[in-house]
ZANU-800711 format. One record per residue (C-alpha): residue number from 1; y, x negated, z negated. Coordinates in nm, 4 decimals. Example, Ala and Ser with C-alpha at 12.3 -4.5 7.8 and 13.67 -1.06 7.14 Angstrom:
<1,<-0.4500,-1.2300,-0.7800>>,
<2,<-0.1060,-1.3670,-0.7140>>,
This chain:
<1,<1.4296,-0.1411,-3.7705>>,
<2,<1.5164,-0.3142,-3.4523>>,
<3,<1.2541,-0.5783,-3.5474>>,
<4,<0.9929,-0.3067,-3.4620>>,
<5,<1.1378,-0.2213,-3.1492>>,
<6,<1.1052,-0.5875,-3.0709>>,
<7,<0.7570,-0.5983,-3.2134>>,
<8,<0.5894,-0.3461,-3.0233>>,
<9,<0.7956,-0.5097,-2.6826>>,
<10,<0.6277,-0.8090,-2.7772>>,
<11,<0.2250,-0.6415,-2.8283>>,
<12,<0.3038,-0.4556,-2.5111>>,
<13,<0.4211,-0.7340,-2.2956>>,
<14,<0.1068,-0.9448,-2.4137>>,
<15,<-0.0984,-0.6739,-2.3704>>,
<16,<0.0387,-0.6140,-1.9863>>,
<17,<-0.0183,-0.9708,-1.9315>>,
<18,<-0.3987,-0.9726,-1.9922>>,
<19,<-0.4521,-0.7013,-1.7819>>,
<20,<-0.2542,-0.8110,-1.4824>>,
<21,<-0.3385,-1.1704,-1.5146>>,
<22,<-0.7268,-1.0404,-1.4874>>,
<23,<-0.6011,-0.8520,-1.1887>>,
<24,<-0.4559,-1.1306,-1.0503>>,
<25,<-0.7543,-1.3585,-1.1012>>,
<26,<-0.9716,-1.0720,-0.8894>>,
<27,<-0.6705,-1.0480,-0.6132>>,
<28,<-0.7435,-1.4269,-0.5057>>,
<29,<-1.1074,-1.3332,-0.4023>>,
<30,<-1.2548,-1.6548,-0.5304>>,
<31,<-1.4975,-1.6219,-0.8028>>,
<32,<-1.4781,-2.0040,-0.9067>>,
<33,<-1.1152,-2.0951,-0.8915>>,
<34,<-0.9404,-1.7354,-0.9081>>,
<35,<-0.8283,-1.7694,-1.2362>>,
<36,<-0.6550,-2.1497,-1.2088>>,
<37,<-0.4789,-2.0012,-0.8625>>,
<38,<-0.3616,-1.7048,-1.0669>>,
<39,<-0.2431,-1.9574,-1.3372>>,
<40,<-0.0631,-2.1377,-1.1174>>,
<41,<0.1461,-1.8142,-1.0663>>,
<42,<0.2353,-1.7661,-1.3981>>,
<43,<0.3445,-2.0979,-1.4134>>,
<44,<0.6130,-2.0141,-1.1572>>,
<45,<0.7029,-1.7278,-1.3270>>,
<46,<0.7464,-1.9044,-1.6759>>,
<47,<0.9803,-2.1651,-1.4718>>,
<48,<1.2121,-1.8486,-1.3355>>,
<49,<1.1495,-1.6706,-1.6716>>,
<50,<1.2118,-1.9718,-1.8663>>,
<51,<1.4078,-2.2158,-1.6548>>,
<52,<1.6179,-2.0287,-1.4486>>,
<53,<1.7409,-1.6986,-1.6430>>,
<54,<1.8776,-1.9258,-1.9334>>,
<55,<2.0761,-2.2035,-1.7041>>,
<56,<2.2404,-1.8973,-1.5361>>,
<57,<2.2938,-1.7576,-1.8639>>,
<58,<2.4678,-2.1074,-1.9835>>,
<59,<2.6557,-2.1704,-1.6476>>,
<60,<2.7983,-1.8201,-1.7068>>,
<61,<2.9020,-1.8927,-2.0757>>,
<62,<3.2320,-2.1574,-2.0091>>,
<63,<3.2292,-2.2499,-2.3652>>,
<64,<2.8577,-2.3652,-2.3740>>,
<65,<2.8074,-2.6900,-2.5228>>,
<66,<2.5930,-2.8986,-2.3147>>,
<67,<2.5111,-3.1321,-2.5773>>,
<68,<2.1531,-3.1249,-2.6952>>,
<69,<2.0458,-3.2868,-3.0004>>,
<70,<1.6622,-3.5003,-2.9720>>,
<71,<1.5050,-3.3560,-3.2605>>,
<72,<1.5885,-2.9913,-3.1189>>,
<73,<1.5004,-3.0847,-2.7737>>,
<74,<1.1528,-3.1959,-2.8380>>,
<75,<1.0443,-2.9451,-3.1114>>,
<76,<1.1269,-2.6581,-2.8159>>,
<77,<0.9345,-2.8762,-2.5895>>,
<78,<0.6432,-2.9064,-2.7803>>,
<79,<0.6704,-2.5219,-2.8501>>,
<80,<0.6515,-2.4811,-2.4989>>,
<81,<0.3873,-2.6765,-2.4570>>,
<82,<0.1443,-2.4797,-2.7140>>,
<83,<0.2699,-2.1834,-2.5610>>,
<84,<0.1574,-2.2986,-2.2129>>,
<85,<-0.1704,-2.4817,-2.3583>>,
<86,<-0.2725,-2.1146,-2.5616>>,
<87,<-0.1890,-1.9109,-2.2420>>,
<88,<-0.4329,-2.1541,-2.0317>>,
């Protein structure tokens, strides 16, 4: 059952995220370019969120292997890249 638990993280997090990117769009007071400013936001938080946490997580872990095969590399990058392109 901890898929559920995961689940329901998942519908709440994305459900959190529409209503404070909305609020964040208002918060920059300009009606034409509010919600690319706001955007630009989330984009730093994906970086920290996405970036970041995970480096620190493999500079922890002594034994990582730093050795990254192509095919795996650019199917997460093009993940990442619909990810980004259906939150924008």
């Amino acid at each position: 059952m901890n898929w559920l638990i995961f689940a329901l993280m998942t519908v709440a997090c994305w459900g959190l995220y529409g209503i404070f990117l909305h609020a964040g769009q208002v918060g920059m007071r300009d009606p034409h370019l509010g919600r690319y400013k706001a955007f630009l936001f989330v984009g730093i938080a994906y970086f920290i969120t996405a970036v970041l946490a995970p480096l620190v997580v493999l500079l922890i872990n002594k034994e990582t292997d730093w050795s990254m095969p192509g095919k795996g590399m650019w199917l997460s990058l093009f993940a990442g890249i619909l990810g980004a392109a259906g939150a924008f």
